[in-house]
N, CA and C atoms as a LAMMPS dump frame, in Angstrom:
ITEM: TIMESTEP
0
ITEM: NUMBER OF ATOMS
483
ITEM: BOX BOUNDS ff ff ff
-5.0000000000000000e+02 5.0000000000000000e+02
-5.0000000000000000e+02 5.0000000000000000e+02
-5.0000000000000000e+02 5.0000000000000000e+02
ITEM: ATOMS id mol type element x y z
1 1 1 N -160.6 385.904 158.762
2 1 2 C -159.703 387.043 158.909
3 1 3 C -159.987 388.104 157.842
4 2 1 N -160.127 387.773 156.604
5 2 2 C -160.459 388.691 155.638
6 2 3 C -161.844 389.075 155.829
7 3 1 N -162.51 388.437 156.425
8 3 2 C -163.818 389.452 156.537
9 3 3 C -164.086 390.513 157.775
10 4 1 N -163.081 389.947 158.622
11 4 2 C -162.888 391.377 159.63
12 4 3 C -162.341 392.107 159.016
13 5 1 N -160.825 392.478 157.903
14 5 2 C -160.138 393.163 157.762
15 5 3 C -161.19 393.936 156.792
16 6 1 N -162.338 393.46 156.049
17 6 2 C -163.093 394.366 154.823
18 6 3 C -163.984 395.065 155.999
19 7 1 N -164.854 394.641 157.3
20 7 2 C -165.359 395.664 157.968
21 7 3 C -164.773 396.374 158.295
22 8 1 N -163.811 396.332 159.122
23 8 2 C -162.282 397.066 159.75
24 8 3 C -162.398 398.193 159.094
25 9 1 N -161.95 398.235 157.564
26 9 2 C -161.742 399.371 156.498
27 9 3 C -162.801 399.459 156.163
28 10 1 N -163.581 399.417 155.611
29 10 2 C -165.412 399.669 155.703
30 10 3 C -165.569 400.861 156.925
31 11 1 N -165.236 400.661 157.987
32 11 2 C -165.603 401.213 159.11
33 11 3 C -164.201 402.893 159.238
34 12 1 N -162.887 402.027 158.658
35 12 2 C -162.102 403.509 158.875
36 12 3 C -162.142 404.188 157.437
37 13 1 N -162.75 403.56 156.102
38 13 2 C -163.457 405.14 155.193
39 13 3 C -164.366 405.238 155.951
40 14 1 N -165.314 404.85 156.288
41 14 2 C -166.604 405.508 156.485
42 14 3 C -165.777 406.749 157.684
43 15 1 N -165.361 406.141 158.608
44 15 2 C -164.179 407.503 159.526
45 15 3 C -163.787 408.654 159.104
46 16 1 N -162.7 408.516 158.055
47 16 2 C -162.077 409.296 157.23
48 16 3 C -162.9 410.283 156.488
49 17 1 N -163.895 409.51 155.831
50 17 2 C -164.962 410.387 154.583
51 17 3 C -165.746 411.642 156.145
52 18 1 N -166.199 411.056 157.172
53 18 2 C -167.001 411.937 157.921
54 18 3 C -166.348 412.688 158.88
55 19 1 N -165.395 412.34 159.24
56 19 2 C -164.062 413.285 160.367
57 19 3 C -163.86 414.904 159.553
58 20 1 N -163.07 414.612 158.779
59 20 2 C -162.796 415.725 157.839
60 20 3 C -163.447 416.186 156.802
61 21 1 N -164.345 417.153 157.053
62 21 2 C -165.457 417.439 155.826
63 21 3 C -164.902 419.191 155.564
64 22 1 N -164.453 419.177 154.492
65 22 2 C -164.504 420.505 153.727
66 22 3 C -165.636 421.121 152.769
67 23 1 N -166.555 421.563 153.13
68 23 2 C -167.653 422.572 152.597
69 23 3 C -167.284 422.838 151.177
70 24 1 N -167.904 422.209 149.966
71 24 2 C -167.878 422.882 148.923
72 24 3 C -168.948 424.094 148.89
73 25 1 N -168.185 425.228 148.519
74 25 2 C -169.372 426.106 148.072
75 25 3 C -170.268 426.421 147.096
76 26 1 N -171.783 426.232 147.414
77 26 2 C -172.911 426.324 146.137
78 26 3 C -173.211 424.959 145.804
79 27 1 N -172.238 423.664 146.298
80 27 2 C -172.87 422.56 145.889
81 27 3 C -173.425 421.748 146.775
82 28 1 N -173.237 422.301 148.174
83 28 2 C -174.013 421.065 149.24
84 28 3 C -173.152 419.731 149.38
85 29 1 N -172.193 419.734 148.952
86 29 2 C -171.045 418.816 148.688
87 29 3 C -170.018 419.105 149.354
88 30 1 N -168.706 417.989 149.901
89 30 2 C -167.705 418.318 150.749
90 30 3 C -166.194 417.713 150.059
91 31 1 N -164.975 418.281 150.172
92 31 2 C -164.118 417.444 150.299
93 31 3 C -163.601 416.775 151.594
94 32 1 N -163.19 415.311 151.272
95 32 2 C -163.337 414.339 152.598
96 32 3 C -162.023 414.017 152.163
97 33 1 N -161.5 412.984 153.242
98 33 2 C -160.244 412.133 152.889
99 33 3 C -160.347 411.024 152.756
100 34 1 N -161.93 410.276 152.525
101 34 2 C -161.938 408.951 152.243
102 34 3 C -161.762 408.251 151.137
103 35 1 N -161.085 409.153 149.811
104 35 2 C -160.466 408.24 148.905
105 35 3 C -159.52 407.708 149.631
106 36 1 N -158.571 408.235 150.564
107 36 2 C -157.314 407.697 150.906
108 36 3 C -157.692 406.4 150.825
109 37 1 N -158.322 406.01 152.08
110 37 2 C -158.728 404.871 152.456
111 37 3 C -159.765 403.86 151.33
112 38 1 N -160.232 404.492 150.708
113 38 2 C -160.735 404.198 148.853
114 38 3 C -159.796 402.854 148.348
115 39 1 N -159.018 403.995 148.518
116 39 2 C -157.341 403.427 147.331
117 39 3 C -156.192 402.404 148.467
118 40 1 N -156.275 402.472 149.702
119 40 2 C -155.736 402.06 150.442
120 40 3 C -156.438 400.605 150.544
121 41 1 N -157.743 400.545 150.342
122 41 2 C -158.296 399.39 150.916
123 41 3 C -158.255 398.144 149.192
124 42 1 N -158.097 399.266 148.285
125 42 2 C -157.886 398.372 147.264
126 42 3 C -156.446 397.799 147.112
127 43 1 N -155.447 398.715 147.296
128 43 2 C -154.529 397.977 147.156
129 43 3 C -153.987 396.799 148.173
130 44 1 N -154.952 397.045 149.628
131 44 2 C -154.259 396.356 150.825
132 44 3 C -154.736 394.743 150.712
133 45 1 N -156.484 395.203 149.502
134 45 2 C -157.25 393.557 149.92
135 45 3 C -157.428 393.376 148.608
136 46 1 N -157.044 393.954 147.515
137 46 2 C -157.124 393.161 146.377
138 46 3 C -158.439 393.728 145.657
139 47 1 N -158.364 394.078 144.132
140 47 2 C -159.471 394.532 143.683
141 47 3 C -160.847 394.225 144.271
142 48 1 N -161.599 392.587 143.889
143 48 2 C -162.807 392.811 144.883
144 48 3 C -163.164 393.037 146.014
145 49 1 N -162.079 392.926 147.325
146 49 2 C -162.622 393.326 148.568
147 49 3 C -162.139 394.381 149
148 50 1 N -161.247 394.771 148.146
149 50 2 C -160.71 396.665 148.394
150 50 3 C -162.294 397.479 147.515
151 51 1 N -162.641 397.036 146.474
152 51 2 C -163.734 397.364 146.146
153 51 3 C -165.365 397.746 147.33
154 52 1 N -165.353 396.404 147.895
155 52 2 C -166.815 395.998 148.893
156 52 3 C -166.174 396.898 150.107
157 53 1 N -165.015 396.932 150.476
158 53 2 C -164.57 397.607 151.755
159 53 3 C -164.575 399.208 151.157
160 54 1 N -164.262 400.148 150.167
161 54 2 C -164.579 401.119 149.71
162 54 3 C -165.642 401.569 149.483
163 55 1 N -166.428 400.862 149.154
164 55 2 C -167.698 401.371 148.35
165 55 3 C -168.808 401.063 149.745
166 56 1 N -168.808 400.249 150.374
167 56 2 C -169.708 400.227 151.569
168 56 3 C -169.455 401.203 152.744
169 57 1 N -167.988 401.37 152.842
170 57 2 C -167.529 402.22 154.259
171 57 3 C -168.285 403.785 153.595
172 58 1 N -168.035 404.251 152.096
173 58 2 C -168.314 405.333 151.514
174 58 3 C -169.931 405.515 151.612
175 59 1 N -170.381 404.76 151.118
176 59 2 C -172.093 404.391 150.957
177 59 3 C -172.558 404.798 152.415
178 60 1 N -171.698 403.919 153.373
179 60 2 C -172.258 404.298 154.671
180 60 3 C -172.007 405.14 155.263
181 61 1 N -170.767 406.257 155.216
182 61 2 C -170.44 407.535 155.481
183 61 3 C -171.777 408.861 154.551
184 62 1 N -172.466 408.261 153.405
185 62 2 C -173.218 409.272 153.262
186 62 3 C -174.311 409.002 153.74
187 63 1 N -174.605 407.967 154.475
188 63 2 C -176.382 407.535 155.052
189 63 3 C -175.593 408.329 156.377
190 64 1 N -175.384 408.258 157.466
191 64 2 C -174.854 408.753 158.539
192 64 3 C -174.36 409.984 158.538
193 65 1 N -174.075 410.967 157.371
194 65 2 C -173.865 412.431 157.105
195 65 3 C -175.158 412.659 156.459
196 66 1 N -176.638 411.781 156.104
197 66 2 C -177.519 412.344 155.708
198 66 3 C -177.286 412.579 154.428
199 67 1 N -176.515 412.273 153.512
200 67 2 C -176.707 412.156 152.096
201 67 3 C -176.842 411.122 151.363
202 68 1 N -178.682 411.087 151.945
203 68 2 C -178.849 409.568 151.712
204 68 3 C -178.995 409.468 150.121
205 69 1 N -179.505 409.984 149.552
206 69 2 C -179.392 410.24 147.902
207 69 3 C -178.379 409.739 147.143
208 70 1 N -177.037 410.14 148.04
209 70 2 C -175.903 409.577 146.947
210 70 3 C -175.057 408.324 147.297
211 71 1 N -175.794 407.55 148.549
212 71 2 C -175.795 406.434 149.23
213 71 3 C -175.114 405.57 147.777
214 72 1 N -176.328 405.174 146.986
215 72 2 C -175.901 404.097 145.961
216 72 3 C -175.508 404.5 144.937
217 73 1 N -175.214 406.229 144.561
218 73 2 C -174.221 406.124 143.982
219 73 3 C -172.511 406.318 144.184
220 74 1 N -172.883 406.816 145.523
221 74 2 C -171.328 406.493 146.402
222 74 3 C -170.814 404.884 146.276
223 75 1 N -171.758 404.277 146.56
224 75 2 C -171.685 402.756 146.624
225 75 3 C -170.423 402.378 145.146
226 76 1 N -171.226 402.929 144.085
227 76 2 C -171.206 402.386 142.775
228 76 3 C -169.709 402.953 142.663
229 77 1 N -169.457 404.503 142.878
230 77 2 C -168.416 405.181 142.415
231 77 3 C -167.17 405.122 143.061
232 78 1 N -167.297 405.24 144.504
233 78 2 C -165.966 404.468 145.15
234 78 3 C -165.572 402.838 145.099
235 79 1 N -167.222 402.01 144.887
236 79 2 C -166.436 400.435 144.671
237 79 3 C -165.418 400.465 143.185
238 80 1 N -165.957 401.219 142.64
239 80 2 C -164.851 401.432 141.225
240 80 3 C -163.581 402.021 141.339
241 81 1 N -163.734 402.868 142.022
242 81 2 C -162.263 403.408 142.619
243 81 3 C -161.481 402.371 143.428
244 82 1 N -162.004 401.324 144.727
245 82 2 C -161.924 400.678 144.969
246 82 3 C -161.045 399.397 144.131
247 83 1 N -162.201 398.839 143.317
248 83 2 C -161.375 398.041 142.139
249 83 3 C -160.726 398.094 141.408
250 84 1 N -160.751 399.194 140.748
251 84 2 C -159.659 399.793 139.879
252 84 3 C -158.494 400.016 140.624
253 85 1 N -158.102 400.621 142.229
254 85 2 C -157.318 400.362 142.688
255 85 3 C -155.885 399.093 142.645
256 86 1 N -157.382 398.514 142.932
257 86 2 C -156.679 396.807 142.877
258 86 3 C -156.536 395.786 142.303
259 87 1 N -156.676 396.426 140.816
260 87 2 C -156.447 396.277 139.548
261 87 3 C -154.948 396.693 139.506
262 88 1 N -154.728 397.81 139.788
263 88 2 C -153.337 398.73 139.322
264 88 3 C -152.31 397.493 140.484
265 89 1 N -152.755 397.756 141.892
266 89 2 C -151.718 396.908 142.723
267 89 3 C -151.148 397.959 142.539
268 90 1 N -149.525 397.582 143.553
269 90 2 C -148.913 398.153 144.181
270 90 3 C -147.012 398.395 143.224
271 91 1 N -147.671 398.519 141.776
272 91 2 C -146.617 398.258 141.186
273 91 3 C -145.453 399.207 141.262
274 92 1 N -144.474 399.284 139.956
275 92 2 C -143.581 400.301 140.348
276 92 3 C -144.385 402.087 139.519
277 93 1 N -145.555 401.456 138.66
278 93 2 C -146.205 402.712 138.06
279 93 3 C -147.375 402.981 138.855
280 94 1 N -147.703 402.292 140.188
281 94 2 C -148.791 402.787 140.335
282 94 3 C -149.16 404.07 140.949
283 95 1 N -148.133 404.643 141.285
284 95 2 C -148.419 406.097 141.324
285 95 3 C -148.823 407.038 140.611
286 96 1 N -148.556 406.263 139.352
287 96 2 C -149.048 407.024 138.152
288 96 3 C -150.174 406.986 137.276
289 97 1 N -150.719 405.316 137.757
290 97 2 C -152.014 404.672 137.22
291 97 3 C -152.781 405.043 137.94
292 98 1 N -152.731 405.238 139.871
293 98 2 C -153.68 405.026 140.736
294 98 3 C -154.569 406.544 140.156
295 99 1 N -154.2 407.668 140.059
296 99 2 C -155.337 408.522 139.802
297 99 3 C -156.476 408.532 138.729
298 100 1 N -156.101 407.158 137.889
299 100 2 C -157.136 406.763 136.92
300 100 3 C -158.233 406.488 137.264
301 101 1 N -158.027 405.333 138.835
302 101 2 C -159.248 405.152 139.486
303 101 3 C -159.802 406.381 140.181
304 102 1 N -159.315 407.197 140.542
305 102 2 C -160.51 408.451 141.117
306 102 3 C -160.765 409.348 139.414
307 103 1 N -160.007 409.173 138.817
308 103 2 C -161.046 410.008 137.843
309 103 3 C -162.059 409.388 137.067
310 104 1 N -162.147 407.617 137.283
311 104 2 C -163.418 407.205 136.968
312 104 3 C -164.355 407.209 138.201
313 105 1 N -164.058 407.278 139.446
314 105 2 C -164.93 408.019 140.409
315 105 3 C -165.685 409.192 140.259
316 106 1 N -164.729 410.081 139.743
317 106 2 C -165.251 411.483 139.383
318 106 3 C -166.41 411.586 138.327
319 107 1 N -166.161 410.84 136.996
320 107 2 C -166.835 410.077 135.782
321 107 3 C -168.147 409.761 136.396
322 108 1 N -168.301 408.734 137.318
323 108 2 C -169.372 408.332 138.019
324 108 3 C -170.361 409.254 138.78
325 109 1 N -169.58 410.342 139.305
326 109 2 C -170.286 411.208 139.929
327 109 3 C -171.027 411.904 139.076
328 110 1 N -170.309 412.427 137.891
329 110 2 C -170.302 413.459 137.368
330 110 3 C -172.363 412.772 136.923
331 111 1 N -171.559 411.711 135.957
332 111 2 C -172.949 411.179 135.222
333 111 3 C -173.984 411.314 136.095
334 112 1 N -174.043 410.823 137.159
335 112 2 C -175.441 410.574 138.344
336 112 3 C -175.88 411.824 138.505
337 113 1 N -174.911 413.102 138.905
338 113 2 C -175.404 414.142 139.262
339 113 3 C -176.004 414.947 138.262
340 114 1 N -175.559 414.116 136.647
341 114 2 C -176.743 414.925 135.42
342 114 3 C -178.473 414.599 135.864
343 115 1 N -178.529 413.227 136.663
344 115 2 C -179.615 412.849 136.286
345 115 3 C -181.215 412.683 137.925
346 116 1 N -179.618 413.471 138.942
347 116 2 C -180.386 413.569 140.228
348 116 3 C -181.362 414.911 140.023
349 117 1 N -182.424 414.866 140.617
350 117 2 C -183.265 415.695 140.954
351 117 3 C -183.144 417.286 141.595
352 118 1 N -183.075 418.36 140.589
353 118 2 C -182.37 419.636 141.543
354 118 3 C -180.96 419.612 141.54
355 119 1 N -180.49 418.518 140.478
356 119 2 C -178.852 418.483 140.185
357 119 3 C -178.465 419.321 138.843
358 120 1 N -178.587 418.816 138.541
359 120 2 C -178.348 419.034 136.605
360 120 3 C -176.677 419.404 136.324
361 121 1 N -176.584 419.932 134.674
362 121 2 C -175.433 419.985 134.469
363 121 3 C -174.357 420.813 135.22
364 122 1 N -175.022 422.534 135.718
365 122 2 C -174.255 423.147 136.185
366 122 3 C -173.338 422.72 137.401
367 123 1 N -174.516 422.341 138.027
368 123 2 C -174.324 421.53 139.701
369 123 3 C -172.764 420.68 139.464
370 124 1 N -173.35 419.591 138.712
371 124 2 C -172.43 418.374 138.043
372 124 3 C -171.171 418.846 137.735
373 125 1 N -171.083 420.171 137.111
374 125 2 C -169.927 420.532 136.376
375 125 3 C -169.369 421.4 137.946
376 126 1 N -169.822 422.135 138.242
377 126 2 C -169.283 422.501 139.696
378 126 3 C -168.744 421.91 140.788
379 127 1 N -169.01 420.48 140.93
380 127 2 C -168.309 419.802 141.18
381 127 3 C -166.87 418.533 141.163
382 128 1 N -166.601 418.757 139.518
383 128 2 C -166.11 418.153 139.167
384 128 3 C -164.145 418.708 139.285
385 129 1 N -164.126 420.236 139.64
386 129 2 C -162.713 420.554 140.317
387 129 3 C -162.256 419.801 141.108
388 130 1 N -162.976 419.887 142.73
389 130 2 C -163.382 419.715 143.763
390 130 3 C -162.927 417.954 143.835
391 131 1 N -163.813 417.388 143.33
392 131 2 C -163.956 415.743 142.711
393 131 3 C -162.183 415.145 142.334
394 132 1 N -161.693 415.953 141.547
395 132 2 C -161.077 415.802 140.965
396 132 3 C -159.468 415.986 141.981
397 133 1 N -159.426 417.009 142.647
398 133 2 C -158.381 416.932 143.736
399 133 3 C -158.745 416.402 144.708
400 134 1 N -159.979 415.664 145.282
401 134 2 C -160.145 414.196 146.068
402 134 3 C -159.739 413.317 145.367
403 135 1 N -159.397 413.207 144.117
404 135 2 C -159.329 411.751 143.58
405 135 3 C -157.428 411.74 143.415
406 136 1 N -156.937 412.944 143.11
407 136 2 C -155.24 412.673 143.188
408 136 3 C -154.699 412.738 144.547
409 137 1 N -155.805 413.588 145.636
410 137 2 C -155.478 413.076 146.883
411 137 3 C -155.431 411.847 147.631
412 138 1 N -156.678 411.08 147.182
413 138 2 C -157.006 409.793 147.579
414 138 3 C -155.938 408.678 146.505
415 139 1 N -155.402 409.163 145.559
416 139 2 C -154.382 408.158 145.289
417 139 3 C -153.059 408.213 145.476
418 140 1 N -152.617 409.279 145.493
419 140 2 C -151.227 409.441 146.323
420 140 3 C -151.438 409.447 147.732
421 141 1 N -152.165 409.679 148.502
422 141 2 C -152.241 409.458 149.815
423 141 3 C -152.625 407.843 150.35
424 142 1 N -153.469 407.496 149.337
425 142 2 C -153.694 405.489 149.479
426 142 3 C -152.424 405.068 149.395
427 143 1 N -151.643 405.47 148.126
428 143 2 C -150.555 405.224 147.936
429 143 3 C -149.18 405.076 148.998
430 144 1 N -149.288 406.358 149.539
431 144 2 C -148.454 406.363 150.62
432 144 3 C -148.328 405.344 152.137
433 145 1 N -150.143 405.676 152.153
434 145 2 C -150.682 405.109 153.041
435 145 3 C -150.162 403.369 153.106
436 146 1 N -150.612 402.946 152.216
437 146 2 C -149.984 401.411 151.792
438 146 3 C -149.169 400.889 151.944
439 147 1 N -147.864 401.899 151.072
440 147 2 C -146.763 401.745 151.526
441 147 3 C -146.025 401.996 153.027
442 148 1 N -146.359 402.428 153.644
443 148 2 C -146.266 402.463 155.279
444 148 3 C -146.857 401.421 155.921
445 149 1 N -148.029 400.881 155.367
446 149 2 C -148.337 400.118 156.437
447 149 3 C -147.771 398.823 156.273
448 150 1 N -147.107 398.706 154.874
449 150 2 C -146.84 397.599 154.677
450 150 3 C -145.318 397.34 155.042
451 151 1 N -144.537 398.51 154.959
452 151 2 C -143.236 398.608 155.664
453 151 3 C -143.161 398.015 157.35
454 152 1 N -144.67 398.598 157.965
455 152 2 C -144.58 398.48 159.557
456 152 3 C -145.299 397.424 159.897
457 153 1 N -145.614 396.638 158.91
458 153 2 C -146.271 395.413 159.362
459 153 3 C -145.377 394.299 159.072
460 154 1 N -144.9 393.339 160.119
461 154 2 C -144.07 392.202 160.049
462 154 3 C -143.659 391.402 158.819
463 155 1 N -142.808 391.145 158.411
464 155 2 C -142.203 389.728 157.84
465 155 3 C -143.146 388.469 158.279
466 156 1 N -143.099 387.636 157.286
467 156 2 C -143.282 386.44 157.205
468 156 3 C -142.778 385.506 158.158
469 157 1 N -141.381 385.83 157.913
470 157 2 C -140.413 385.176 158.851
471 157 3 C -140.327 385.646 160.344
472 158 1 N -140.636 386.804 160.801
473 158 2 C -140.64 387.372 161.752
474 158 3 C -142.031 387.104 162.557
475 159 1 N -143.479 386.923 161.711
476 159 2 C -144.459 386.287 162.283
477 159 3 C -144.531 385.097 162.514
478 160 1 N -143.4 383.7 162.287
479 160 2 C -143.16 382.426 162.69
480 160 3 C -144.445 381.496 161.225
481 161 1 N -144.569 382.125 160.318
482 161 2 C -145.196 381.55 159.318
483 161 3 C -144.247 381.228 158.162
């Protein structure tokens, strides 16, 4: 069961990140909504497989949008967002912790894009606004997200377990 539920979400970031693409300008870069699902999949499956379900659905949303370049470091930077997610859990502060994990997403980006080819600092630094309101989007919106699904998904007692 848990390994359908990590493709499952694997499969709706990779959705999310490529449905809704907002055009950054000058960087060849987009804002997406697949932190939601980032931060959603960490808190729903628990740091490591909210991690593998983030960071693969992301990884594979940039091979299939053709940004195959930032494939493994998408990989690297949303499984951290991912884990760090599900690290924080679903506490009574995590609304307030969860944007820690996208700004070490952002952190991640930032570094890689010093050291990609035809990137450099300006690039890097031009993206890091941009980066940065995906990452409080993707945690108040995981956030929300979570909490809904977990409201509309059954009791214990109500599933006969």
């Amino acid at each position: 069961m848990r390994a359908f539920l990590i493709i499952l979400l694997a499969g709706a970031t990779a959705a999310l990140t490529i449905v809704v693409r907002i055009p950054i300008p000058g960087t060849g870069g987009y804002l997406n909504f697949g932190d939601i699902a980032v931060v959603f999949c960490g808190l729903f499956l628990g740091k490591k497989y909210g991690a593998v379900a983030g960071g693969v659905g992301s990884a594979l949303a940039d091979l299939i949008g053709g940004f195959f370049i930032f494939a493994p470091i998408t990989l690297v930077a949303k499984g951290l967002e991912g884990f760090l997610a599900g690290m924080i859990g679903a506490t009574g502060i995590a609304v307030f912790l969860l944007p820690l994990a996208g700004l070490c997403m952002v952190a991640v980006y930032f570094i890689a894009e010093l050291f990609l080819p035809g990137v450099g600092l300006a690039a890097a630094l031009s993206e890091v606004p941009f980066n940065l309101i995906q990452a409080f989007v993707g945690a108040f919106g995981g956030y929300l997200v979570f909490k809904a699904v977990l409201k509309a998904l059954p009791k214990k007692k109500d599933r006969g377990v």
